[in-house]
PDB file as gemmi writes it, atoms N, CA and C in Angstrom:
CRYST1    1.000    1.000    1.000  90.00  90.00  90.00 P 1                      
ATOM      1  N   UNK A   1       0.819  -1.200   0.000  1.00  0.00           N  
ATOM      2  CA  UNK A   1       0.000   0.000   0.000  1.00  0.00           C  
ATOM      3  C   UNK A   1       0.860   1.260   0.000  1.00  0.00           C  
ATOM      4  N   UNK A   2       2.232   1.149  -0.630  1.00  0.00           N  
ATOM      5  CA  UNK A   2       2.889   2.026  -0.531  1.00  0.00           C  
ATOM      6  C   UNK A   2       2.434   3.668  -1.782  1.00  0.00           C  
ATOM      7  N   UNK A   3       1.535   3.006  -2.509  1.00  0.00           N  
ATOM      8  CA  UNK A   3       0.913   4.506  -3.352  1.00  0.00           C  
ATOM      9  C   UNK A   3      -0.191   4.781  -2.618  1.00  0.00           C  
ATOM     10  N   UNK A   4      -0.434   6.133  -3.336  1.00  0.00           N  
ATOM     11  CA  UNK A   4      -1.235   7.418  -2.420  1.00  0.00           C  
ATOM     12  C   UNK A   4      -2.944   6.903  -2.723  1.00  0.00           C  
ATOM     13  N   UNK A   5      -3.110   5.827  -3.374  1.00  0.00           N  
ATOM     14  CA  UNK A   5      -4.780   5.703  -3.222  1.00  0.00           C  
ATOM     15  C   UNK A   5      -4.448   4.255  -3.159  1.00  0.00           C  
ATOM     16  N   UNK A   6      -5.985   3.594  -2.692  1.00  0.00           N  
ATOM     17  CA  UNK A   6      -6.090   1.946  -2.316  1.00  0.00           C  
ATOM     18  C   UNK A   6      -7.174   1.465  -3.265  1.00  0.00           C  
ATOM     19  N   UNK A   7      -7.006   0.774  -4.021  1.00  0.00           N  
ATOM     20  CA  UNK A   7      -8.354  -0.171  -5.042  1.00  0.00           C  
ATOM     21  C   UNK A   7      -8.724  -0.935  -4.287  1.00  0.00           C  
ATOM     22  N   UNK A   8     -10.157  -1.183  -4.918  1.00  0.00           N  
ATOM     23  CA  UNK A   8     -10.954  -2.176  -4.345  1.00  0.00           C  
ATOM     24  C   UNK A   8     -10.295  -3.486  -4.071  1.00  0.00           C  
ATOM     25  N   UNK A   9      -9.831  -4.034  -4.985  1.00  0.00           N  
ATOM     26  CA  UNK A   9      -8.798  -5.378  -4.637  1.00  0.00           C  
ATOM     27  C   UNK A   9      -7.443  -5.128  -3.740  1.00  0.00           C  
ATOM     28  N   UNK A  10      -7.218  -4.284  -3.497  1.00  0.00           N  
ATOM     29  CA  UNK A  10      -5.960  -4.086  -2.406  1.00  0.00           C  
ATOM     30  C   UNK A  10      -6.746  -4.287  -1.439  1.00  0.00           C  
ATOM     31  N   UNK A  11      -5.618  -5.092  -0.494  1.00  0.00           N  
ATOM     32  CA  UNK A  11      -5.942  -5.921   0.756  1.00  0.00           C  
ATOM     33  C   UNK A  11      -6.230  -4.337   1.845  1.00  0.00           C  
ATOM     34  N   UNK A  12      -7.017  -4.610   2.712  1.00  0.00           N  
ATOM     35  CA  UNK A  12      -7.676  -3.650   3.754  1.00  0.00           C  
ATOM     36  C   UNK A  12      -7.390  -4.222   5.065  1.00  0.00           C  
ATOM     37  N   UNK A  13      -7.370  -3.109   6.028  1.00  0.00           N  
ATOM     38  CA  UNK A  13      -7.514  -3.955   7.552  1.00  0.00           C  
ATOM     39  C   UNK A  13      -8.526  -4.673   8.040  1.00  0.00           C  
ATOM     40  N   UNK A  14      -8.292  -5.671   8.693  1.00  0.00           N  
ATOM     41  CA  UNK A  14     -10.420  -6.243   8.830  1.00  0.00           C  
ATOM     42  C   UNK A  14     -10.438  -5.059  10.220  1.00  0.00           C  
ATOM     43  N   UNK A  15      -9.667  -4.870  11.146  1.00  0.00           N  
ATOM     44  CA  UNK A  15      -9.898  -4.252  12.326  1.00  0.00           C  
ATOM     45  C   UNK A  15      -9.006  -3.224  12.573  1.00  0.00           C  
ATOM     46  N   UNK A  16      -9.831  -1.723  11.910  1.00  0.00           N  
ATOM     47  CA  UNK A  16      -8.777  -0.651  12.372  1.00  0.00           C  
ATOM     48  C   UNK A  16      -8.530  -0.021  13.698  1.00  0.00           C  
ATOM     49  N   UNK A  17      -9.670  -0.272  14.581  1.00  0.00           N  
ATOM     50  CA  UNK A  17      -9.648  -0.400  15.609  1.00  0.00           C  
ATOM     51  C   UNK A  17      -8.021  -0.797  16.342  1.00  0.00           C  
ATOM     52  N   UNK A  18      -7.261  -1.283  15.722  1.00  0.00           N  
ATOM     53  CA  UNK A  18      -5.974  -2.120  15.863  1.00  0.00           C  
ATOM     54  C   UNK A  18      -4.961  -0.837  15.442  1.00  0.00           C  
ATOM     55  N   UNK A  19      -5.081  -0.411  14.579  1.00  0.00           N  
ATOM     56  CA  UNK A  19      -3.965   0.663  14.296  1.00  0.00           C  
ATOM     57  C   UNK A  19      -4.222   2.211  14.655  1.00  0.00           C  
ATOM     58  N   UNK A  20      -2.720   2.840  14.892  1.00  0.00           N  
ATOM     59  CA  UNK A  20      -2.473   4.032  15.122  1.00  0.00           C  
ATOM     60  C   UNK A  20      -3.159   5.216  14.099  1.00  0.00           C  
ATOM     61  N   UNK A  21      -3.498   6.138  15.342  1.00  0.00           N  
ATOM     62  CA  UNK A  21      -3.785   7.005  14.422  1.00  0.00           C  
ATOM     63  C   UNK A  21      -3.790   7.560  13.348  1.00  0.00           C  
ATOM     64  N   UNK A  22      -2.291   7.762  13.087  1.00  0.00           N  
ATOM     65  CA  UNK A  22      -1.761   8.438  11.639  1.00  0.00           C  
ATOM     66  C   UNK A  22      -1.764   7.522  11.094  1.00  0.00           C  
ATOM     67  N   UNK A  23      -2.034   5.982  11.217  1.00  0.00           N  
ATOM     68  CA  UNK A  23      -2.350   4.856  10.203  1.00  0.00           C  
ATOM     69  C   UNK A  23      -3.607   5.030   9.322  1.00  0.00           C  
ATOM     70  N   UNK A  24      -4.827   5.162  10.640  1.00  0.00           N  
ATOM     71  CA  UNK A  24      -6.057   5.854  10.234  1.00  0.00           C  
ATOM     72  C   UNK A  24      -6.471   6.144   9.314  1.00  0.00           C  
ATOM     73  N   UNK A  25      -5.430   7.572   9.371  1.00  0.00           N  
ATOM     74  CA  UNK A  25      -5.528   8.909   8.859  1.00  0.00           C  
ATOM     75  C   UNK A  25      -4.633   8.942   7.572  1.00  0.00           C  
ATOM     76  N   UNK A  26      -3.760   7.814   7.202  1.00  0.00           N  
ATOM     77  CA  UNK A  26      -2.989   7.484   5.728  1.00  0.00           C  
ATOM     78  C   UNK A  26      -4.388   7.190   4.981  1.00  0.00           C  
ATOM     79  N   UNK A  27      -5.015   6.114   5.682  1.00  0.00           N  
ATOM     80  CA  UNK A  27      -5.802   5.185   5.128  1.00  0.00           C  
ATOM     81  C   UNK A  27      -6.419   5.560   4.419  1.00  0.00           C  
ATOM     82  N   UNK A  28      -7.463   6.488   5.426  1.00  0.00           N  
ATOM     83  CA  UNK A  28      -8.543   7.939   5.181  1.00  0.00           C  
ATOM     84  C   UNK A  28      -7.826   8.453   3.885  1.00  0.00           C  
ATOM     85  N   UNK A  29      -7.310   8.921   3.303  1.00  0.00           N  
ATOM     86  CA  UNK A  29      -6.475   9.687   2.461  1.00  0.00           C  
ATOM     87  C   UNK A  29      -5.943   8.753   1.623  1.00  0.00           C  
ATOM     88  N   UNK A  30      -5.763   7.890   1.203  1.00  0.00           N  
ATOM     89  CA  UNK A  30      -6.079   6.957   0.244  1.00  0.00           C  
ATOM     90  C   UNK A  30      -6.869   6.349  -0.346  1.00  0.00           C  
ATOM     91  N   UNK A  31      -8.118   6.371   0.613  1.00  0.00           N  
ATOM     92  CA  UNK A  31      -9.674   5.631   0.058  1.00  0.00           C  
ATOM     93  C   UNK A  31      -9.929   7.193  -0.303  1.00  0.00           C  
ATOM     94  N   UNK A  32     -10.260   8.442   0.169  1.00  0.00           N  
ATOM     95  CA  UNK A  32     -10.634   9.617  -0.433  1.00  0.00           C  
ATOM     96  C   UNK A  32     -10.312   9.702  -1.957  1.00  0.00           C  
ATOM     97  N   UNK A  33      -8.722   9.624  -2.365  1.00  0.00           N  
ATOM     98  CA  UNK A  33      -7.842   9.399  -3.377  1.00  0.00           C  
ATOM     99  C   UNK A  33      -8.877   8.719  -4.217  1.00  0.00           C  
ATOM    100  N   UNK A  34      -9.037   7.417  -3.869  1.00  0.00           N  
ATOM    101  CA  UNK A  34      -9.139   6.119  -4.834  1.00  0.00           C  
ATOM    102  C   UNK A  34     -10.619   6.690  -5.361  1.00  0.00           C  
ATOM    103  N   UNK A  35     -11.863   7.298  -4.050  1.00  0.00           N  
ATOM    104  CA  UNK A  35     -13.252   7.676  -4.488  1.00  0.00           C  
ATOM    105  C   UNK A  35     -13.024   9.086  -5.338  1.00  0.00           C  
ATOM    106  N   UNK A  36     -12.685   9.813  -5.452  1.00  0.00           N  
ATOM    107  CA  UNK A  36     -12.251  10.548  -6.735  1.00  0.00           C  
ATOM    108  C   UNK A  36     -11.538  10.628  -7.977  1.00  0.00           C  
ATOM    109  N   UNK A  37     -10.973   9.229  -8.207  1.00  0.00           N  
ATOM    110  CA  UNK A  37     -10.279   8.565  -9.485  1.00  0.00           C  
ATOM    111  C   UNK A  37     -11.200   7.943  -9.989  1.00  0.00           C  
ATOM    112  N   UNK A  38     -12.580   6.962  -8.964  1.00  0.00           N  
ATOM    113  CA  UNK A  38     -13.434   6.461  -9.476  1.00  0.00           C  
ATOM    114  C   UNK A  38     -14.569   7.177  -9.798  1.00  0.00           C  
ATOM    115  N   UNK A  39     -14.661   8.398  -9.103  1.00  0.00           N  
ATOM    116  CA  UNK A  39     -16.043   9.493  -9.916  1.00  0.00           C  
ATOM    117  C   UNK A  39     -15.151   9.857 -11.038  1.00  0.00           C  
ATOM    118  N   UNK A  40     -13.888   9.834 -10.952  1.00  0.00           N  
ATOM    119  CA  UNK A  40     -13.404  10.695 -12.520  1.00  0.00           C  
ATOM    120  C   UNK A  40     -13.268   9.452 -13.988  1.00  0.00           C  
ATOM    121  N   UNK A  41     -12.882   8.303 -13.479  1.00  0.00           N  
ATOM    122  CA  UNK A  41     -13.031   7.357 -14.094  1.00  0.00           C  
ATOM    123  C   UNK A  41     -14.488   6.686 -14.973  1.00  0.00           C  
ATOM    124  N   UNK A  42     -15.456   6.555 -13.387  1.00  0.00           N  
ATOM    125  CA  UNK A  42     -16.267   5.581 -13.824  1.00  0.00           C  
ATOM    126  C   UNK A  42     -17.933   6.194 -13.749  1.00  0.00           C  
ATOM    127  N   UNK A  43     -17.846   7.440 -12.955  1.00  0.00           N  
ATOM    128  CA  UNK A  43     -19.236   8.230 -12.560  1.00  0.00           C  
ATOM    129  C   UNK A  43     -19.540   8.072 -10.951  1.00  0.00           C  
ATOM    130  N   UNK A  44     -18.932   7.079 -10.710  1.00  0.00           N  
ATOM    131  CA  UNK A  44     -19.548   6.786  -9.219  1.00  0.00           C  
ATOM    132  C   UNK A  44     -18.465   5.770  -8.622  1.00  0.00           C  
ATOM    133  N   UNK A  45     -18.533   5.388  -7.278  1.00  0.00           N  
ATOM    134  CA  UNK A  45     -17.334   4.826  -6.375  1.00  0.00           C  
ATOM    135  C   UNK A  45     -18.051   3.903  -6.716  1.00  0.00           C  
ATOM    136  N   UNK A  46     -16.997   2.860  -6.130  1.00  0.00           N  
ATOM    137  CA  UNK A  46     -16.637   1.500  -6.569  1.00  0.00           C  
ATOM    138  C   UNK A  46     -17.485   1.100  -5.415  1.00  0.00           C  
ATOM    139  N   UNK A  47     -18.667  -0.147  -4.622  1.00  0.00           N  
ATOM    140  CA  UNK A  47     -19.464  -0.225  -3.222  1.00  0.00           C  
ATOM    141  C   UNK A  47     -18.610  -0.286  -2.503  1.00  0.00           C  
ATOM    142  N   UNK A  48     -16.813  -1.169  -2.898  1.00  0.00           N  
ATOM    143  CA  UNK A  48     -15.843  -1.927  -1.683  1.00  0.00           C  
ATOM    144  C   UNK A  48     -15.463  -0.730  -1.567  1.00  0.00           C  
ATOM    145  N   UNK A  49     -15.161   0.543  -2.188  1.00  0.00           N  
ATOM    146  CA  UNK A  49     -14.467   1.917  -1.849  1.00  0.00           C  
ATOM    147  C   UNK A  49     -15.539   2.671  -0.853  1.00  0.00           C  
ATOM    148  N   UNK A  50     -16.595   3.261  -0.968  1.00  0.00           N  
ATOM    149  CA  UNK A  50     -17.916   3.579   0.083  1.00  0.00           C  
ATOM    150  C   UNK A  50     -17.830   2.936   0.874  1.00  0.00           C  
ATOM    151  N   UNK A  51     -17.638   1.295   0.957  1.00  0.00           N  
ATOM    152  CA  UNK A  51     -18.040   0.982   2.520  1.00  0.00           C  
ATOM    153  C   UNK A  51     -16.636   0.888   3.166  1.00  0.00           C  
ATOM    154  N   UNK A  52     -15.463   1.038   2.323  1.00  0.00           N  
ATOM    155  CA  UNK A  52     -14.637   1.784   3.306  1.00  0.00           C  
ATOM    156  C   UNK A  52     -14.434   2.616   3.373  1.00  0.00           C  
ATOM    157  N   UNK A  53     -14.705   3.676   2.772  1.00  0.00           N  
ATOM    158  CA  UNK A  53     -14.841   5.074   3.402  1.00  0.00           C  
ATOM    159  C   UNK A  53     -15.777   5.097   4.615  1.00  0.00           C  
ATOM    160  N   UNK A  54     -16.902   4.726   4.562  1.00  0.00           N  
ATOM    161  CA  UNK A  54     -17.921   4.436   5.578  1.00  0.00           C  
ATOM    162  C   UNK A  54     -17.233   4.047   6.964  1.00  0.00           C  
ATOM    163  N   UNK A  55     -16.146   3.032   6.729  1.00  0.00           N  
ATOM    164  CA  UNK A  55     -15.829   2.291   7.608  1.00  0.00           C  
ATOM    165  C   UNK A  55     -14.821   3.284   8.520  1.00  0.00           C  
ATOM    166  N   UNK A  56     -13.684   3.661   7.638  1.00  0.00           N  
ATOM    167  CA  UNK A  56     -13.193   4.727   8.015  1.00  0.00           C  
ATOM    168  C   UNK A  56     -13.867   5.664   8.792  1.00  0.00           C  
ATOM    169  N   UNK A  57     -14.787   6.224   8.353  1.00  0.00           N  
ATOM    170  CA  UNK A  57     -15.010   7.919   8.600  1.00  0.00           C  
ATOM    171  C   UNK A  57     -15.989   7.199  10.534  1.00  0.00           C  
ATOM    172  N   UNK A  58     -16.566   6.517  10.416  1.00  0.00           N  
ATOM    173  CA  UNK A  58     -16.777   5.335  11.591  1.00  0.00           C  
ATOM    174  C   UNK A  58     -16.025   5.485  12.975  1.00  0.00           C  
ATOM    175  N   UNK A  59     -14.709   5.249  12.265  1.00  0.00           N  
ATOM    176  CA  UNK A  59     -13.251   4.274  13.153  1.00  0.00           C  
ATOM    177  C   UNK A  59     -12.989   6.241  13.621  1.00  0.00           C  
ATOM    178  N   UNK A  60     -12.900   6.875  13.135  1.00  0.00           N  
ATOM    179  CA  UNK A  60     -12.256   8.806  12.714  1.00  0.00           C  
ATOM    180  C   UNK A  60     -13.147   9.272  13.746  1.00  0.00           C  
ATOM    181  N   UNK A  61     -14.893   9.097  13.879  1.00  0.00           N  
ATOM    182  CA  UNK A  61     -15.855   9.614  14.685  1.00  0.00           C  
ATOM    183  C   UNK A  61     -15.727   9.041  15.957  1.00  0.00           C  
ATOM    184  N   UNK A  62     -15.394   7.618  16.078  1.00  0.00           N  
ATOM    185  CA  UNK A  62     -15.306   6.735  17.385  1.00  0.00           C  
ATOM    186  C   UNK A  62     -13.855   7.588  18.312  1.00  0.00           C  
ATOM    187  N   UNK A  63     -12.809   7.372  17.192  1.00  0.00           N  
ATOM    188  CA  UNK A  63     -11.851   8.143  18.077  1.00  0.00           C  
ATOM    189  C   UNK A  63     -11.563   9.923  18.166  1.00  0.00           C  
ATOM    190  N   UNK A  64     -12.425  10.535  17.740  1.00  0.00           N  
ATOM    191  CA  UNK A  64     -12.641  11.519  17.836  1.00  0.00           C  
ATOM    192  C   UNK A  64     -13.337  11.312  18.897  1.00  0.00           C  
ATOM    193  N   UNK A  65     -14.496  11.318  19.811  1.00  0.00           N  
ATOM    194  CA  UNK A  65     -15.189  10.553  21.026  1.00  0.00           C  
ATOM    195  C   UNK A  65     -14.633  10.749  21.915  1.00  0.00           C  
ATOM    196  N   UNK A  66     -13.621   9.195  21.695  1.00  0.00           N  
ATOM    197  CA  UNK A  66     -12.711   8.628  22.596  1.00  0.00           C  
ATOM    198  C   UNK A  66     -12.024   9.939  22.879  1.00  0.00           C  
ATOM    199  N   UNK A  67     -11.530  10.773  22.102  1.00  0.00           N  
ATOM    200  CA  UNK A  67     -10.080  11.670  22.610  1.00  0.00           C  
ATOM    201  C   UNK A  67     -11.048  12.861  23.634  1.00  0.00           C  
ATOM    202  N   UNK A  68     -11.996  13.223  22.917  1.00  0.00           N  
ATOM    203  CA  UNK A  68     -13.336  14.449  23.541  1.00  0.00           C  
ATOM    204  C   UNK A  68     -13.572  13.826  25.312  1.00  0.00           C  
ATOM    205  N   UNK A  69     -13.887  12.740  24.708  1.00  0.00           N  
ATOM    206  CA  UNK A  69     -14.526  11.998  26.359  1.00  0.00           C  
ATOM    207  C   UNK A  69     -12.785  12.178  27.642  1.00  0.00           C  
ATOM    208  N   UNK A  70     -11.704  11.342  26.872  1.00  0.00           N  
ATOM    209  CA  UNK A  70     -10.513  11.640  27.391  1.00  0.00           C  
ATOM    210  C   UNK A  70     -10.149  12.651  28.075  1.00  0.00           C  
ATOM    211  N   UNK A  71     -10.523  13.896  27.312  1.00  0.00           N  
ATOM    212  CA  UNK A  71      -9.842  15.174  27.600  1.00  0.00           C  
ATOM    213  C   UNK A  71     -11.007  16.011  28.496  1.00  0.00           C  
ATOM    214  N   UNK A  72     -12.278  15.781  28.896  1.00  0.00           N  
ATOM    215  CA  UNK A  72     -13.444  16.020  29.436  1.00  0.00           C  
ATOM    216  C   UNK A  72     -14.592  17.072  28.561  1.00  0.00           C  
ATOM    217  N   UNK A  73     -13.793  17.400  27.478  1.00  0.00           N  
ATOM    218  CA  UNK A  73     -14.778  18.231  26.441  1.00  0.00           C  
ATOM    219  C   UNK A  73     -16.077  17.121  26.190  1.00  0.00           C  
ATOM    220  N   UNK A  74     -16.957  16.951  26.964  1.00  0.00           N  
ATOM    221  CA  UNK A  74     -17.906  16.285  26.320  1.00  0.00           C  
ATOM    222  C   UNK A  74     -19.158  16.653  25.853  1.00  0.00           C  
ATOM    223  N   UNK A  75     -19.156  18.160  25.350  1.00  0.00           N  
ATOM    224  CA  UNK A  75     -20.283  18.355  25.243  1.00  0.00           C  
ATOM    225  C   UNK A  75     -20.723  20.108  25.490  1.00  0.00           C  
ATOM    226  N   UNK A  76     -21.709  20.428  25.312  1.00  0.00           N  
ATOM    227  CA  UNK A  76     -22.759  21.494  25.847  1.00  0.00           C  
ATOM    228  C   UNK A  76     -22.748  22.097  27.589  1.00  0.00           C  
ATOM    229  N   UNK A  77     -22.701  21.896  28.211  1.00  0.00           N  
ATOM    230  CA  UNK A  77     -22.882  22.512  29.570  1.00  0.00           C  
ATOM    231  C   UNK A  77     -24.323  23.338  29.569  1.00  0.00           C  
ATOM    232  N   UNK A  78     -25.063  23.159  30.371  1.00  0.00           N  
ATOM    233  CA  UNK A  78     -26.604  23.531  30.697  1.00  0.00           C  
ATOM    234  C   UNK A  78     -26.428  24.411  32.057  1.00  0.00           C  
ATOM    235  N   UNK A  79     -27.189  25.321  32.437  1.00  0.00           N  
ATOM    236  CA  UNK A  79     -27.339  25.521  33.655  1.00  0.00           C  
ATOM    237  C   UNK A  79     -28.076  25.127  34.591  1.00  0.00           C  
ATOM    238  N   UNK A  80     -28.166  25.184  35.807  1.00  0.00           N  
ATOM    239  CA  UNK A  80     -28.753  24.002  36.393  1.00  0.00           C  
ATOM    240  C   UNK A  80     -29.902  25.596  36.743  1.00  0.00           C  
ATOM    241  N   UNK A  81     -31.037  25.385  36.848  1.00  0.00           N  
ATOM    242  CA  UNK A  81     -31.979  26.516  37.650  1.00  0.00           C  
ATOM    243  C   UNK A  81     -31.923  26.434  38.566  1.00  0.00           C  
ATOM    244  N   UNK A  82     -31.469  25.999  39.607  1.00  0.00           N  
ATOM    245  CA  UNK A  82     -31.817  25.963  40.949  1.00  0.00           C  
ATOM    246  C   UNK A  82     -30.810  26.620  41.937  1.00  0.00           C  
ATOM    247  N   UNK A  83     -29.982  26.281  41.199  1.00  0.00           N  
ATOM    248  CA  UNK A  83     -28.388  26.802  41.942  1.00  0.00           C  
ATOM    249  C   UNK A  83     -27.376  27.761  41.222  1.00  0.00           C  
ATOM    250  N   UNK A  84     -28.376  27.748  39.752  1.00  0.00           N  
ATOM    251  CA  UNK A  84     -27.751  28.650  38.510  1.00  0.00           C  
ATOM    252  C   UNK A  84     -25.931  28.502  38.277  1.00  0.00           C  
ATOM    253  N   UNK A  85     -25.843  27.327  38.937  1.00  0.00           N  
ATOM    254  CA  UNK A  85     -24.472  26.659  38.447  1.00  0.00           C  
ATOM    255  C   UNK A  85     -24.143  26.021  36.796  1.00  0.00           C  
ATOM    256  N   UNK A  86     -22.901  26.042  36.358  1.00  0.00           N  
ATOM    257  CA  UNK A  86     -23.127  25.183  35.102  1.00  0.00           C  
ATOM    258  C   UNK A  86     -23.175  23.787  35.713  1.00  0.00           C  
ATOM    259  N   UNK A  87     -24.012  22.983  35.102  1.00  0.00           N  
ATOM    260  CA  UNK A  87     -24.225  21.209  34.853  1.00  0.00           C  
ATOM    261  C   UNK A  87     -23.588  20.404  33.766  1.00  0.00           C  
ATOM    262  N   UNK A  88     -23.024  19.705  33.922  1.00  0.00           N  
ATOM    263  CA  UNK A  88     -22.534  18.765  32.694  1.00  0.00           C  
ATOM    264  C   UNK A  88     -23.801  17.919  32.360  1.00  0.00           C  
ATOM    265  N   UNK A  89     -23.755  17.870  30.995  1.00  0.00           N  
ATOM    266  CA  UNK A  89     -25.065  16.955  30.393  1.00  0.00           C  
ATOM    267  C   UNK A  89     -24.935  15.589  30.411  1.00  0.00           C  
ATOM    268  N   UNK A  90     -23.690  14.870  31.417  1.00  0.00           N  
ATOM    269  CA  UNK A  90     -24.188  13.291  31.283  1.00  0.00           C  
ATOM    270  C   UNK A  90     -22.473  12.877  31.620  1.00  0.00           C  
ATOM    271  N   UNK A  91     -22.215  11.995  31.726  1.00  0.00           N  
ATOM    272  CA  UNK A  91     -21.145  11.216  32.104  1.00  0.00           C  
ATOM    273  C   UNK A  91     -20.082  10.764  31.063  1.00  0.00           C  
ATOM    274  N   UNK A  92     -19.157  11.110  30.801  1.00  0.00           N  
ATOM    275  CA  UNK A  92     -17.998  10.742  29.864  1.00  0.00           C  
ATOM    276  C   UNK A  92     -19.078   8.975  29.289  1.00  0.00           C  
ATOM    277  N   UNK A  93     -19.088   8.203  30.126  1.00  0.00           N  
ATOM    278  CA  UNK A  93     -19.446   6.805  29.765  1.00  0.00           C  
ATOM    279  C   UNK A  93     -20.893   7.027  28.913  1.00  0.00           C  
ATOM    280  N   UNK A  94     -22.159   7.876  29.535  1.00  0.00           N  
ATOM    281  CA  UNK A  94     -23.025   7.913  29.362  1.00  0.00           C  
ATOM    282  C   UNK A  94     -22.848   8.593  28.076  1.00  0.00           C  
ATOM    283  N   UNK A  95     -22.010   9.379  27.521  1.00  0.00           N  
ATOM    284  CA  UNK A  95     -22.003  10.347  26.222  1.00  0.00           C  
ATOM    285  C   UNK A  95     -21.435   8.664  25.093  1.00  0.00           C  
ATOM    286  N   UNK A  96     -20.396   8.076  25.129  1.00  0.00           N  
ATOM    287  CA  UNK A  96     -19.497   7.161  24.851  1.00  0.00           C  
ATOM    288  C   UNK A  96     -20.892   6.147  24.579  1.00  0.00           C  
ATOM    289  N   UNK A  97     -22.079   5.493  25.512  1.00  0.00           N  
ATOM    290  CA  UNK A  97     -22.753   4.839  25.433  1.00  0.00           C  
ATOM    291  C   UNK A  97     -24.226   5.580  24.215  1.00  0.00           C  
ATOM    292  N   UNK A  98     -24.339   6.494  24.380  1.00  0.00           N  
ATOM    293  CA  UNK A  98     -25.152   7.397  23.551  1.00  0.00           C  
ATOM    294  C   UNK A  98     -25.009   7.179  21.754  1.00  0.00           C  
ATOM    295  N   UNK A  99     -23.534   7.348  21.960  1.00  0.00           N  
ATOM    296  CA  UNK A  99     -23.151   7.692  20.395  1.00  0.00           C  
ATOM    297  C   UNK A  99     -23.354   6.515  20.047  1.00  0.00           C  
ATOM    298  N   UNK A 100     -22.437   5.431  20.862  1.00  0.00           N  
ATOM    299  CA  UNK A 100     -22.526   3.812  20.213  1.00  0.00           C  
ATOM    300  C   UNK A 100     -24.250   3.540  19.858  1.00  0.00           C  
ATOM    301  N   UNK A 101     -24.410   3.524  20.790  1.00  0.00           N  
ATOM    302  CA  UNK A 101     -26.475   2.962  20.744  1.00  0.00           C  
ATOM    303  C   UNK A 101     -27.261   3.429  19.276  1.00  0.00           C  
ATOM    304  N   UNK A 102     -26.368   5.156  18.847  1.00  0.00           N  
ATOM    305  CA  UNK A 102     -27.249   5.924  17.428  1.00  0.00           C  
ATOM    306  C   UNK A 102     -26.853   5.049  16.529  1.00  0.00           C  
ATOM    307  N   UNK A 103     -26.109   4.012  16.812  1.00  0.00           N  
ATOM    308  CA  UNK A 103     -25.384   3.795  14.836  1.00  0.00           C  
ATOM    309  C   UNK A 103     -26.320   2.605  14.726  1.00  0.00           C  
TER     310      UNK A 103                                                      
END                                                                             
């Protein structure tokens, strides 16, 4: 996978979950590559190119999350009426359990 886009028949990770970030983020940027050679090529992406982009952009949102939840940015802040304090809207886990449950 040493060129800048990935074809449908080039071998893929089954679990990116497994690799480093900037692995990710090559990846990302090679399937992008490959889905704009195939709108310029063929009219439309290839399905194995979409559902890894899909898969990607997935693995990119999960650890985007992960780093938000990490760092305590999780969110909105509400005020509470009663004590007119700010409130956090829910629990690092409870935000982490939220997102998983939408997909």
């Amino acid at each position: 996978m040493g060129k800048s886009r990935i074809k449908p028949e080039d071998p893929f990770p089954e679990d990116l979950n497994q690799l480093e970030d900037n692995q990710v983020e090559v990846l990302n940027s090679k399937v992008h590559r490959q889905v704009e050679v195939e709108y310029v090529q063929e009219g439309t992406p290839d399905p194995e190119t979409e559902h890894r982009q899909e898969e990607i952009n997935e693995e990119l949102d999960d650890r985007d999350l992960l780093s938000e939840v990490l760092t305590g940015d999780t969110g909105p802040v509400s005020l509470n009426n009663d004590a007119g304090t700010p409130e956090d809207s829910g629990s690092a886990e409870t935000s982490v359990e939220r997102n998983a449950d939408s997909r």
